[in-house]
C-alpha positions as CSV (number, residue, x, y, z in Angstrom):
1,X,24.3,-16.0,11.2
2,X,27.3,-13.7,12.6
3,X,29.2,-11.7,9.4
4,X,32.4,-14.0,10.0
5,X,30.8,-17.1,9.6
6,X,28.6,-15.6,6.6
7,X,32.2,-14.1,4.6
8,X,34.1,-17.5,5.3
9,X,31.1,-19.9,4.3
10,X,31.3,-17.8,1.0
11,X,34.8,-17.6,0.6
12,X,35.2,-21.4,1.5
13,X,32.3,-22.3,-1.3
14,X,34.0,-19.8,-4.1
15,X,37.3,-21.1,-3.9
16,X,36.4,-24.6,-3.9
17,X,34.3,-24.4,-7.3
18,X,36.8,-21.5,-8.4
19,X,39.9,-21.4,-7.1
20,X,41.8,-23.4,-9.6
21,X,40.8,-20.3,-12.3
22,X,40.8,-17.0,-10.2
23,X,43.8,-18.3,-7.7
24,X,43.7,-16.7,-4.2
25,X,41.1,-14.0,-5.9
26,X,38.4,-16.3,-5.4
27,X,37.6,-16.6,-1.4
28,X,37.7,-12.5,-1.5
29,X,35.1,-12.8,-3.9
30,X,32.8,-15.8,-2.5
31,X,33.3,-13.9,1.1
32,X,32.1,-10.1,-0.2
33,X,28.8,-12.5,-2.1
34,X,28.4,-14.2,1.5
35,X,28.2,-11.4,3.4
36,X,26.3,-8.7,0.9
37,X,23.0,-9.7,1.9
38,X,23.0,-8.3,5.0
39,X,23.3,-4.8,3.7
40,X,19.7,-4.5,4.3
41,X,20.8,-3.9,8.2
42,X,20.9,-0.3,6.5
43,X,16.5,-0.6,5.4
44,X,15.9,1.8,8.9
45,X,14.2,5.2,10.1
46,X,13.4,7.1,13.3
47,X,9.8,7.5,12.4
48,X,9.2,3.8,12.0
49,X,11.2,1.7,14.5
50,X,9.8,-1.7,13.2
51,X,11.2,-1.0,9.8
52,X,14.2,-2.7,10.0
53,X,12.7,-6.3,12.0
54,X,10.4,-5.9,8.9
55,X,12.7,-5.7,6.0
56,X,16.1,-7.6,8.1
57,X,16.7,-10.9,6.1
58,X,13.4,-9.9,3.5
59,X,14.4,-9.6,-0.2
60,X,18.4,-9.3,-0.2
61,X,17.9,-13.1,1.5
62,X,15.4,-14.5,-1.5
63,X,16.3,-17.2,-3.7
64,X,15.3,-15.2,-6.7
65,X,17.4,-12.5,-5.8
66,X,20.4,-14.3,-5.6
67,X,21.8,-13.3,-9.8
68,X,20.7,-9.9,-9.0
69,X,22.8,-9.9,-5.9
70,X,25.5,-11.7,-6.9
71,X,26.3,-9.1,-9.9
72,X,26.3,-6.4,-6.9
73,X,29.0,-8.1,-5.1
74,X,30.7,-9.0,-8.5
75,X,30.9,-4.9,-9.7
76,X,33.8,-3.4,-8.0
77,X,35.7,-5.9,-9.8
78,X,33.5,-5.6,-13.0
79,X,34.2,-2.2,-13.4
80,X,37.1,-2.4,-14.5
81,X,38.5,-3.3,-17.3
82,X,41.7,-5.1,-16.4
83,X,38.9,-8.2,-14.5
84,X,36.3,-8.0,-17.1
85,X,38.0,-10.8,-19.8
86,X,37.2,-12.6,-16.5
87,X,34.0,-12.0,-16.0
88,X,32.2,-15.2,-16.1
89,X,34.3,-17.2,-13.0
90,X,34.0,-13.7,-11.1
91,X,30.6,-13.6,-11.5
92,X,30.1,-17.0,-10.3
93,X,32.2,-16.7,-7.2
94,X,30.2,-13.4,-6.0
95,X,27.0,-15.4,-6.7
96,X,28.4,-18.6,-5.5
97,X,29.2,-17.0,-2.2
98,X,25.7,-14.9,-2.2
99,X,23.8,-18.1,-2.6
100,X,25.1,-19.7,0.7
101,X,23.9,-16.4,2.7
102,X,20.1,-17.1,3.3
103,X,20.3,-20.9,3.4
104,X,22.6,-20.8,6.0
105,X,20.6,-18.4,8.0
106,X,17.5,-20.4,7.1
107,X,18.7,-23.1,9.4
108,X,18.9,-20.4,12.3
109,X,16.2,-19.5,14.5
110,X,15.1,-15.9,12.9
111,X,14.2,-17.3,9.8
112,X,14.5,-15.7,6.2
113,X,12.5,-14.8,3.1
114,X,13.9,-17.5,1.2
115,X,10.7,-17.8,-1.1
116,X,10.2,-14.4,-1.7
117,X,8.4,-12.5,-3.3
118,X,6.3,-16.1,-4.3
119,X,5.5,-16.4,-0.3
120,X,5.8,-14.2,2.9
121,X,6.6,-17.1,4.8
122,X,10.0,-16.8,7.2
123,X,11.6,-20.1,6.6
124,X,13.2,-20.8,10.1
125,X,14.8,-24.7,10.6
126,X,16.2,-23.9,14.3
127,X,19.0,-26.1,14.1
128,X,21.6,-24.1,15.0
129,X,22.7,-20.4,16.6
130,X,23.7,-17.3,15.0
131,X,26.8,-17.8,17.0
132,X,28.3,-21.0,16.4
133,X,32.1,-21.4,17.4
134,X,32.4,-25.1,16.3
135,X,31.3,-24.3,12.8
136,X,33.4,-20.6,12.5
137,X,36.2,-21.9,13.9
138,X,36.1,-25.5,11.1
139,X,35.7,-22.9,8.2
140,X,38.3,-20.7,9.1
141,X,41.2,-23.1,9.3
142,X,40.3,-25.0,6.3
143,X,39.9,-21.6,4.2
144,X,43.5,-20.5,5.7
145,X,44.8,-24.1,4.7
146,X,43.4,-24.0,0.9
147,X,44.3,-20.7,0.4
148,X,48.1,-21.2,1.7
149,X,48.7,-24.2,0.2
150,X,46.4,-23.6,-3.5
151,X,44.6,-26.6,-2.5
152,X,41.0,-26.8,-2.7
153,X,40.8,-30.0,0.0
154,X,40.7,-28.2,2.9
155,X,38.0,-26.4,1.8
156,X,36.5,-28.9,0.7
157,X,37.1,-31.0,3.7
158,X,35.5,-27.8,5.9
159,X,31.9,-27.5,4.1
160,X,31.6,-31.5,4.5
161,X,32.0,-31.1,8.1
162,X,29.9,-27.9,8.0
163,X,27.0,-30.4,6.5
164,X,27.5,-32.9,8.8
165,X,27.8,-30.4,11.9
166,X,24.3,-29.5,10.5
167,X,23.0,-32.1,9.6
168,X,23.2,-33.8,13.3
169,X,21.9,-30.9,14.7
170,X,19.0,-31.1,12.9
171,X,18.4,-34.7,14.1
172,X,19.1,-33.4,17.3
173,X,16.0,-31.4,16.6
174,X,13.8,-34.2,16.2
175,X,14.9,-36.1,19.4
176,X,14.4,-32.9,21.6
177,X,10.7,-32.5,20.0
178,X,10.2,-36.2,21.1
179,X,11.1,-35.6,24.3
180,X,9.2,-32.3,24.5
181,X,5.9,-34.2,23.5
182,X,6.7,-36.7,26.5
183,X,6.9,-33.8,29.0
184,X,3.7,-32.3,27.7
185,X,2.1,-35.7,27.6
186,X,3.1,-36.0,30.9
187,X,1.6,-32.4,32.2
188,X,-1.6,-33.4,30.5
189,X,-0.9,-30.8,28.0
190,X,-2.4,-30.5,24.2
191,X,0.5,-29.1,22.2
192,X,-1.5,-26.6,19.7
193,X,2.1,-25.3,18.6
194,X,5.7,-26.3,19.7
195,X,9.0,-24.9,18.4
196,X,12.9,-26.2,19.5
197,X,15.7,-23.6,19.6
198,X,19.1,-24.5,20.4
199,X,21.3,-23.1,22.8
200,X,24.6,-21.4,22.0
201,X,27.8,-23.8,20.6
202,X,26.5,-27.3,20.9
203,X,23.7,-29.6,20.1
204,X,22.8,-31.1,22.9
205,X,21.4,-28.3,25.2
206,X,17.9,-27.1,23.8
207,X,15.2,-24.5,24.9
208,X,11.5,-26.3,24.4
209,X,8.7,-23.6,23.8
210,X,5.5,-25.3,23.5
211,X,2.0,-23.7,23.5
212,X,-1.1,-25.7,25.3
213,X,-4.0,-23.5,25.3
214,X,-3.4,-19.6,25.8
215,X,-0.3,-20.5,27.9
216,X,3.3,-20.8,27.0
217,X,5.7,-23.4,28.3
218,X,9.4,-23.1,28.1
219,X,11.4,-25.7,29.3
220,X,15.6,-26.6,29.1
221,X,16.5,-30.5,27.5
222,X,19.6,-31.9,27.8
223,X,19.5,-34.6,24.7
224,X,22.2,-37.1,24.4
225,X,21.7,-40.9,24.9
226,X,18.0,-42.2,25.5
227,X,18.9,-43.3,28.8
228,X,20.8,-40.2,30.3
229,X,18.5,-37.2,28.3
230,X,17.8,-35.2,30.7
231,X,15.2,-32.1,31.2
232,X,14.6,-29.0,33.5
233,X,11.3,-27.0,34.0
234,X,11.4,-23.5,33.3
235,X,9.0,-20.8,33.0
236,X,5.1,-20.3,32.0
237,X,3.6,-17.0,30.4
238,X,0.2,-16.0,28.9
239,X,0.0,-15.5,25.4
240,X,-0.9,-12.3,24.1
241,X,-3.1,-11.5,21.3
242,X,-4.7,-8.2,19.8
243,X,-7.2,-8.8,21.3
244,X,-5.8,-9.0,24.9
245,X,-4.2,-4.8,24.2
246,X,-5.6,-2.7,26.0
247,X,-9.2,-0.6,24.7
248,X,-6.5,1.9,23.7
249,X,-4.7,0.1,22.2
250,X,-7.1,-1.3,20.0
251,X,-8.2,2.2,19.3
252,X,-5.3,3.4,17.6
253,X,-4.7,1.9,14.0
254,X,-0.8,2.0,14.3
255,X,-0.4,-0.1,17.0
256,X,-3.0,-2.1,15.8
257,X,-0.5,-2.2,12.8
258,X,2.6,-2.5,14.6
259,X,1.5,-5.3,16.7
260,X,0.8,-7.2,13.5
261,X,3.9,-6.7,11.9
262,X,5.7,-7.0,16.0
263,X,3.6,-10.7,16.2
264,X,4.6,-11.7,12.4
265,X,8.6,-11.1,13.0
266,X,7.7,-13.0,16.5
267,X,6.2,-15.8,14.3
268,X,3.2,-15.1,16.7
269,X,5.1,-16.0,19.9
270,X,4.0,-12.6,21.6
271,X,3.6,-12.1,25.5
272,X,3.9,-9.5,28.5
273,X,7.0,-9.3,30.1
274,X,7.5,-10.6,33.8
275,X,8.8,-7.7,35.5
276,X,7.5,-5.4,32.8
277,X,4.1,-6.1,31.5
278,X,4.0,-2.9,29.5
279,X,7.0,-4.5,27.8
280,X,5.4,-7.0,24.9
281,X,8.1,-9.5,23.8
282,X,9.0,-12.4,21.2
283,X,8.2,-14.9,24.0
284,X,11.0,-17.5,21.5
285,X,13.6,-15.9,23.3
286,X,14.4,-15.1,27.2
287,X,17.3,-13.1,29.0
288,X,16.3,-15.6,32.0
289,X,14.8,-19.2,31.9
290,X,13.0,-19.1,35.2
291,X,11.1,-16.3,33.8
292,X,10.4,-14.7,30.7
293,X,12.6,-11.2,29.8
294,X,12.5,-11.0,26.7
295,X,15.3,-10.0,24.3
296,X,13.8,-7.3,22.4
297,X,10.4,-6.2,22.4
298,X,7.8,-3.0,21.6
299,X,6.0,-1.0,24.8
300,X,2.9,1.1,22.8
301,X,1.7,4.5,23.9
302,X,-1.6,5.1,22.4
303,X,-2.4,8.5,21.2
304,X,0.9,9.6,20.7
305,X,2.6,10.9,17.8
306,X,4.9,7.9,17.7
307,X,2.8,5.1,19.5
308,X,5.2,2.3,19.1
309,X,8.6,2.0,21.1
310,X,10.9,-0.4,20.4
311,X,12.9,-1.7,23.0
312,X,16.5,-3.6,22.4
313,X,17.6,-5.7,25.5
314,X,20.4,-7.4,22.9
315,X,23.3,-5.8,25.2
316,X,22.2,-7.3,28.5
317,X,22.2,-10.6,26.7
318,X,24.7,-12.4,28.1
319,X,26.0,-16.1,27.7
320,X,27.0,-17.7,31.1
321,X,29.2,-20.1,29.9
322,X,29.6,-21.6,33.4
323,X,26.6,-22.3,33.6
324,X,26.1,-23.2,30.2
325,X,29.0,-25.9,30.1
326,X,27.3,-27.1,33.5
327,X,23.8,-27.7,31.5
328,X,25.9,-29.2,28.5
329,X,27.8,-31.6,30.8
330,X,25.3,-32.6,33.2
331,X,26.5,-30.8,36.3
332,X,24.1,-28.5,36.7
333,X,21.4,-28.5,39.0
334,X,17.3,-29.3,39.1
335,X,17.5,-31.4,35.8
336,X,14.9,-34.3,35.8
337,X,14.7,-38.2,33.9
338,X,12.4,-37.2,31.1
339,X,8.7,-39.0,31.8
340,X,8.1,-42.1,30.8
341,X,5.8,-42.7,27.2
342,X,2.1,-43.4,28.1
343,X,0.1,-46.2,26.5
């Protein structure tokens, strides 16, 4: 999730359990907790440019390093003497605030280490954006509220819709896999893996990526009542696999390497891209959805002293709100009733 929402989530979850004992000190420390764990944005070098995909919401983001992290946060203040008969509530806020950090971007698309160092699994829900302006923009006012007026309702009042805001998405989740399993039904496809991402600032627009085969389908569903969901086709792309690089390729041990560690941040979703094939992308997530372009990527030149190359298409990624608020209101072109269930 974006820093804001990360620092007011914290801030918004320390004053309500603390406010009443550390006054208006509390949201500054539940908001430095919330947003600490990203430090690890710093875990880079030159020589190695998959070192920070690899280590990016990894061990600052594990449940079992949430005391540890907490007491981070909590030290400016601890080190000094005039806050340390406090130490306990101050403690709690920073960890308090910390604590919210990963499980709210476990129910993001990236996905976190949440179960580190016990698993290497990324736990990824999908239910919502890293940009969410409905849920920011709740937080913010009730955290301005309680802190103005010493009352910890408006807080209070903010996480519960928070909750719910996530809560329905997630159940927008299931419908748009229902749907999803209709439209492959309908192709004649065998899902053999199928992820939901949503789009940005709403729950009803989705992006369906669905795999049948060695091929990748992504797709755009519109949920909202059974009888008006809606769906549009979208693009189809080869899935790649180590075994699919080139003799080269194969050849050279660090790009075998980095395309391991490339298709484990990509939770495996790895292909070519359209225009540039010598591009090889996380296939999740497309600048274009009549084609795939992707986001970020590597390009490997075997042989060399640095074979791998990332490539970072982040500032091309553009929302097109017109078109997006056509999709989420049901203006917008080429979108198709969703096929029938078969018996």
């Amino acid at each position: 999730m974006d820093p804001l929402t990360h620092a007011l989530l914290g801030a918004s979850a320390a004053h309500l359990a603390l406010g009443p004992r550390l006054g208006r000190h509390a949201w500054l420390l539940g908001a430095v907790g919330g947003v600490l764990p990203d430090a690890d944005i710093l875990i880079r070098s030159s020589a190695d440019p998959l070192l920070a995909i690899q280590y990016h919401r990894h061990f600052t983001h594990a449940l079992a390093f949430v005391p540890f992290g907490g007491a981070v946060a909590a030290s400016p203040w601890l080190v000094r003497k005039r806050h340390r008969p406090n130490w306990r509530p101050i403690l709690a806020a920073t960890t308090i605030g910390y604590a919210t950090h990963a499980v709210l971007d476990a129910c993001t698309n990236y996905g976190t280490h949440l179960l580190w160092p016990f698993s290497p699994q990324r736990v990824a829900w999908h239910w919502i954006t890293t940009i969410g302006p409905p849920l920011t923009l709740t937080l913010l006012i009730g955290l301005i509220i309680a802190v103005r007026r010493r009352s910890r309702l408006p807080a209070a009042l903010a996480l519960v819709f928070a909750m719910a805001f996530v809560g329905s998405a997630a159940w927008q989740r299931e419908r748009a896999l229902e749907v999803q399993s209709l439209i492959a039904a309908a192709r004649g496809h065998r899902i053999d893996r199928a992820e939901m991402f949503p789009t940005v600032g709403n729950q009803l627009l989705w992006r369906s990526v669905y795999q049948s085969g060695e091929t990748l389908y992504t797709d755009r569903l519109r949920i909202v009542g059974a009888d008006a969901t809606r769906w549009k086709e979208g693009s189809t792309v080869d899935l790649l696999l180590e075994d699919d690089l080139s003799p080269q390729a194969r050849d050279d041990e660090r790009v075998r390497r980095d395309f391991a560690r490339f298709s484990y941040f990509s939770a495996g979703w790895t292909a070519r891209a359209s225009a540039d094939p010598s591009i090889i992308g996380d296939a999740r997530y497309s600048l274009r959805t009549d084609a795939f372009e992707p986001i970020w990527g590597v390009r490997f030149h075997p042989g060399a002293v640095a074979p791998t190359e990332w490539v970072d298409r982040t500032i091309k990624n553009r929302v097109p709100i017109g078109e997006l608020w056509r999709e989420v209101s049901g203006t917008a072109a080429g979108y198709m009733r969703v096929p029938p269930a078969r018996n």
